[in-house]
C-alpha positions as CSV (number, residue, x, y, z in Angstrom):
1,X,0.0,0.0,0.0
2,X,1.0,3.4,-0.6
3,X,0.9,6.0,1.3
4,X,2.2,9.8,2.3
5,X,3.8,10.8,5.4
6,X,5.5,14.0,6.6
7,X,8.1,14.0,8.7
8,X,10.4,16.7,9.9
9,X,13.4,17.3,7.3
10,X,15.9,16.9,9.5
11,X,14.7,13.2,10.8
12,X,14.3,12.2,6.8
13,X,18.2,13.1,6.3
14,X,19.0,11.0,9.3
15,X,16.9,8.3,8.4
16,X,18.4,8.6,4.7
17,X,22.0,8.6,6.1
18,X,21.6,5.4,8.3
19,X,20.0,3.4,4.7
20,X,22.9,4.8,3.3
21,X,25.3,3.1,6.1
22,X,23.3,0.1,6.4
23,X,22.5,-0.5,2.7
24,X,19.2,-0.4,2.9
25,X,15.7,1.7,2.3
26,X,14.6,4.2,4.2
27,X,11.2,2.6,3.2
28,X,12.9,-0.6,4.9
29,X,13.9,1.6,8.1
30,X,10.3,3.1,8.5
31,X,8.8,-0.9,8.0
32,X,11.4,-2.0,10.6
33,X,10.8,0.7,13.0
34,X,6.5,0.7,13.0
35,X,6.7,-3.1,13.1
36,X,9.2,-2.6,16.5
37,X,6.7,-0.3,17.5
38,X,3.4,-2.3,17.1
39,X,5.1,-5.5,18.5
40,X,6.3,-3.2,21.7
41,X,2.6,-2.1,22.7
42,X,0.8,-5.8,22.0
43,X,3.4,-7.2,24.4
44,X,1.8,-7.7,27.9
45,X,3.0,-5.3,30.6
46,X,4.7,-7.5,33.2
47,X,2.7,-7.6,36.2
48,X,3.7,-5.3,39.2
49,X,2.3,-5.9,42.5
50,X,1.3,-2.7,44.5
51,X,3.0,-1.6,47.2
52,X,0.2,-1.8,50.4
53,X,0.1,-1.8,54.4
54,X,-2.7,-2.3,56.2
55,X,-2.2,0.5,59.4
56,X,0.5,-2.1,60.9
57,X,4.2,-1.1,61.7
58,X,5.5,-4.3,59.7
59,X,7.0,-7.6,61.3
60,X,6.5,-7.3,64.9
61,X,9.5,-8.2,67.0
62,X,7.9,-11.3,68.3
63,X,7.9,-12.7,64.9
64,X,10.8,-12.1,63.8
65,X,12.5,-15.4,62.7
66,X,9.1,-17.4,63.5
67,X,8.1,-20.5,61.6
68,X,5.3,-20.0,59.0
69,X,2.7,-21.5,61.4
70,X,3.9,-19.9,64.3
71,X,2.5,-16.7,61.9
72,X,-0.4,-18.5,60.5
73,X,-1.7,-19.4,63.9
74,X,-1.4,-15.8,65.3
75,X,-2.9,-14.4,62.4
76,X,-5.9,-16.7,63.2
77,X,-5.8,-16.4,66.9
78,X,-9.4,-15.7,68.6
79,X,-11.0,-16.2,65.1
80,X,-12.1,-19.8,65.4
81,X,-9.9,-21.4,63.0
């Protein structure tokens, strides 16, 4: 397909200067650099989990270097589990 673009003279000498170096189009260099593009913004973002308290000062001093149940049971202490 065929189409017209307009891009800022001094970006089309660039572009024409690196075809030049590299041998190649700068219709190749534009191909190259939408498909970059497109493939960049259909990739997933990776998944970053939120940094959150909930009103607590962090590991209490009791806990520090307690076994995982020693935590789960005073998480569930006085709830009936």
């Amino acid at each position: 397909m065929k189409t017209t673009v307009e891009i800022p003279d001094s970006l089309f000498a660039q572009a024409k200067r690196l075809a030049s170096r590299e041998r190649t189009t700068v219709r190749a260099l534009i191909e190259e650099g939408l498909r970059r593009l497109i493939a960049e913004r259909k990739a997933p973002k990776p998944f970053k989990l939120r940094r959150v308290t909930f009103l607590g000062k962090g590991l209490q001093p009791r806990m520090a270097g307690a076994a995982w149940q020693q935590i789960r049971d005073a998480v569930y202490e006085g709830r009936g589990a």
